[in-house]
N, C-alpha and C positions, 0 to 999 in steps of 0.2 A: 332616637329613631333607629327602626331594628335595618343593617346591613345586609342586604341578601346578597351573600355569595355565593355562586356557581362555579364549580369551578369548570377552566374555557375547555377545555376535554373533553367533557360529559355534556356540555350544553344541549345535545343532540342525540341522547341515547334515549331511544322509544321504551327501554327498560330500566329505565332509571327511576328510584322513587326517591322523595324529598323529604327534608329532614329538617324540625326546627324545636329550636331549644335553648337550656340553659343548665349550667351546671354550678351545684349550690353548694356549702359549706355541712357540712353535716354536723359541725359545732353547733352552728348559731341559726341556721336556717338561710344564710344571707347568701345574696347571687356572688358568687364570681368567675373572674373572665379566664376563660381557660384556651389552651394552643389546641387545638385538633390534628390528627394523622390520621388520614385515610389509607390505609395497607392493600395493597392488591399482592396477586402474586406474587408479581416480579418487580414490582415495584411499591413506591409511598408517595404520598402527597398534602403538604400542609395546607392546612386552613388558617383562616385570622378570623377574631370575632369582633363586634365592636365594642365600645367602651363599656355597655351596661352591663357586657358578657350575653346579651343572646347569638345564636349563630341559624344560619338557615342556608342547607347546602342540598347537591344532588348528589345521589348514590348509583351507580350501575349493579348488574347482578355481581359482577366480578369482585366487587369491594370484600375482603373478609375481615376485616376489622377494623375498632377506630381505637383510636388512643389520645386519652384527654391530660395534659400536663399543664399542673399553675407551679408560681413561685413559692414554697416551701409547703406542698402538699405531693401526698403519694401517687406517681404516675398510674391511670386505668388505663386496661388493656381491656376491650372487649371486642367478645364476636360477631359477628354481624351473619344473618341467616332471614334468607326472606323464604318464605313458603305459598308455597297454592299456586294452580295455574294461571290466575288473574296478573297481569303486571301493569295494571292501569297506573298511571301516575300518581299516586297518594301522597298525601302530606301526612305525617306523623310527627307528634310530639314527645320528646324526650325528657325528660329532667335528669343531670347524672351526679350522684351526690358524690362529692371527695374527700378524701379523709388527711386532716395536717398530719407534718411530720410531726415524729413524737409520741403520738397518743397512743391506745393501747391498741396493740394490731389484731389483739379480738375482737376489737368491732366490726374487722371487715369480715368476720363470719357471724352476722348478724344477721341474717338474709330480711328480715324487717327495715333494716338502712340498706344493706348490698345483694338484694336478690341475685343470685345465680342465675336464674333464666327469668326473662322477660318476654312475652306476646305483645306487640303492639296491634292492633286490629282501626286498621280503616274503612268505613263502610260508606260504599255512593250508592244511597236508596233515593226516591221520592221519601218526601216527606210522611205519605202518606201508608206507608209501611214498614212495620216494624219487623226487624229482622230475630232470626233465631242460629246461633252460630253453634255447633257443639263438638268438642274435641273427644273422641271416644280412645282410651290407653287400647294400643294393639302392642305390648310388650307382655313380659310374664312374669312381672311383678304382684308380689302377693294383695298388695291394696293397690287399686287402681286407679289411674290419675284422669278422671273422668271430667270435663268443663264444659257446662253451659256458658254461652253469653247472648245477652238478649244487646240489641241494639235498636232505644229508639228513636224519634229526629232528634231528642236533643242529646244522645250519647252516638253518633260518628266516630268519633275516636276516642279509646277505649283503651288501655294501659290493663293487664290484668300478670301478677306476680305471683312467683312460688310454683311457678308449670313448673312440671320435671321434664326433662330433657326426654326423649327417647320416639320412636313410631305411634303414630296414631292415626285415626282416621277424618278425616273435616267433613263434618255436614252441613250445610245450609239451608234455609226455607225462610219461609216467613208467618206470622199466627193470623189468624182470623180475626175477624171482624170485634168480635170478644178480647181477644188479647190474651188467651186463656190455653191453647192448642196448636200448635204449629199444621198449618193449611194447606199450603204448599211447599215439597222437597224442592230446592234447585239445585242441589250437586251435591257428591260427592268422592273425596279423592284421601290419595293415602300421602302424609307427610310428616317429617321429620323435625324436630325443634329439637334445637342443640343449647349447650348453655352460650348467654352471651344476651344479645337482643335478637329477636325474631319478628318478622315481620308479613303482615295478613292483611293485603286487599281484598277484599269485599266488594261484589258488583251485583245489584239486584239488576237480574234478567227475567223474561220471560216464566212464568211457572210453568211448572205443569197442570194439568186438571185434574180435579179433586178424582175424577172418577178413575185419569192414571194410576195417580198416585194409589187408590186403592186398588185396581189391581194390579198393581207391583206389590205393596205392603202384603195384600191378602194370599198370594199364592204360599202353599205350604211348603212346609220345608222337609227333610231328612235327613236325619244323622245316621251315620251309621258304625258298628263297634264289630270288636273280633270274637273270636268265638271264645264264648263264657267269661266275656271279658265289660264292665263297665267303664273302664278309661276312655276319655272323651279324646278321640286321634284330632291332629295337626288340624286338617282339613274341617273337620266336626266343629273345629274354634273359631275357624272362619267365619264357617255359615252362624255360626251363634253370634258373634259380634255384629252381624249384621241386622240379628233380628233383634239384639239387646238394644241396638242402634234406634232402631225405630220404636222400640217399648218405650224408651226414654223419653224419647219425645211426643209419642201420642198415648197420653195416658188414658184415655178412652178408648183401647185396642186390648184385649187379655188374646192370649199365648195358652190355647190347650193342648197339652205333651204327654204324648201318648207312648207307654215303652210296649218293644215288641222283644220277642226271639222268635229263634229257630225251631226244630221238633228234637235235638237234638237231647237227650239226657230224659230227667222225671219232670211232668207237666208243674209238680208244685215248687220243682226248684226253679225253674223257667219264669214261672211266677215273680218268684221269690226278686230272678235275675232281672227282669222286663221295669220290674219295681225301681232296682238299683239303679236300671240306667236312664229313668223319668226322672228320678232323685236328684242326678250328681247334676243334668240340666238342668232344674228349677235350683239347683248350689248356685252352679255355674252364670244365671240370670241372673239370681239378687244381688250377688257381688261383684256384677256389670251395671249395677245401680235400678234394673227392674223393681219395681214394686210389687211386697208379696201377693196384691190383689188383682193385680194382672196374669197371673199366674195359677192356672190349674193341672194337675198332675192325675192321671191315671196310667193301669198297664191292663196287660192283657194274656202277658205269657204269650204262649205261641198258637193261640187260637184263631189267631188274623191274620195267616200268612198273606203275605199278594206275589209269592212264586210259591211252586212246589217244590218240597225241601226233598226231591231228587236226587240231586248231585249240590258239589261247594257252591257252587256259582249261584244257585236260587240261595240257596241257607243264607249267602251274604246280602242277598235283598231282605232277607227275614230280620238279622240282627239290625233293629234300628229303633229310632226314637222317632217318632213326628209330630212335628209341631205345626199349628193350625192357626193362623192369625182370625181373631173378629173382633167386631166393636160390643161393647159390652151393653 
């Protein structure tokens, strides 16, 4: 019979999320009973599990790691890291495999037996809707560490390995009727996954209406570059994460990007330029996981100002890219 301990501390933290599990031999596959240490800052606090070796205990936000120790196997030290602004009380499940002494200590960089970072993802929907979860890399990492997860009634909790560590963005929604299209956004936020375990409540709320949601998605966007210059500035990366954010997910939406310039210089180098900077944003999409058929490019040189190129200050509404959302 599985033991649930609490520990008397925590009984009462409105932030505290629950934790149940077992920790296995990575030999043989077989459960055993391991000590636990909960680390807070300035303090620690053991746990006991019971004899089958399951354990099921409460966690506060302040916990930053746990520590699993058996009899002649290698102590684990892991971090502990919850994310999103949900802190409903979730249950998540763990499994923590450990390695005997002795064995070869390359296995513990196996990340196939000892993943480095772990996502746990708990989700409170109705039954009757399927969730869409998607982790977007906001780091500047040359391959980017991009996660879907779909959750439906009968996946709640959901274990997902091999995340990298670093900034990203969370979105949430849920798909249609079809199961095909993500229907409704209902949030999103910017957050941090470290190595260690990570942890992600999930609350279906309220949507918004399809007809919202399109116009937010549909209004256009504007990038904009320096002069004779196509490098995509800080700010320019932003707003494209935002929009690669929603390509991803409504793949019935194409992206048409349009490059401009200024008057400055020969119309056919402007061209040339308008070219380059439609270019490095349709780069810029696909290797934010956009699909090349969502995507149309043309330019225009500086035949389309929408200031007069006057003085600096209009020239720099001139140098820019704009991107058009519609459904295809």
């Amino acid at each position: 019979m599985l033991t649930t301990l609490i520990l008397s501390f925590l009984a009462f933290t409105s932030d505290s999320l629950r934790i149940s599990g077992s920790c296995y031999n990575v030999a043989d596959q077989t459960s055993l009973k391991c000590n636990i240490t909960v680390v807070f800052s300035t303090s620690k606090q053991k746990i006991n599990v019971d004899r089958s070796g399951k354990f099921a205990f409460e966690l506060p936000d302040s916990t930053r790691q746990l520590n699993f120790e058996a009899a002649g196997f290698e102590t684990r030290n892991v971090g502990v890291n919850r994310i999103g602004k949900n802190r409903a009380k979730g249950t998540f499940e763990i499994k923590v495999p450990m390695l005997k002494n002795g064995l070869d200590p390359a296995i513990k960089e196996d990340e196939t037996i000892f993943p480095k970072s772990q996502l746990f993802v708990q989700v409170d929907a109705p039954d009757s809707v399927k969730m869409s979860i998607v982790l977007m890399d906001d780091t500047s990492r040359k391959v980017q560490e991009n996660r879907p997860i779909v959750s439906s009634p009968k996946h709640r909790n959901i274990t997902t390995n091999y995340v990298l560590p670093g900034a990203y963005t969370l979105y949430t929604g849920t798909f249609d009727k079809n199961e095909k299209e993500v229907e409704n956004s209902l949030s999103n936020e910017k957050v941090v996954l470290n190595e260690g375990f990570n942890f992600l409540s999930v609350r279906y709320e309220n949507a918004k209406t399809n007809s919202q949601v399109a116009l937010q998605l549909l209004t256009p966007k504007t990038l904009y570059f320096d002069q004779s210059s196509y490098h995509l500035r800080k700010d320019s990366r932003l707003v494209l994460d935002s929009v690669c954010a929603v390509l991803v997910r409504r793949h019935h939406l194409v992206a048409r990007v349009t490059g401009h310039t200024d008057n400055v210089g020969r119309q056919n180098l402007n061209l040339i330029l308008s070219e380059y900077r439609a270019r490095v944003v349709q780069h810029y999409m696909k290797t934010n996981g956009v699909r090349p058929g969502q995507i149309r490019v043309e330019w225009k040189g500086s035949y389309f100002p929408v200031a007069s190129n006057d003085n600096e200050e209009n020239k720099s509404k001139n140098r820019r890219v704009e991107i058009s959302l519609r459904e295809q």
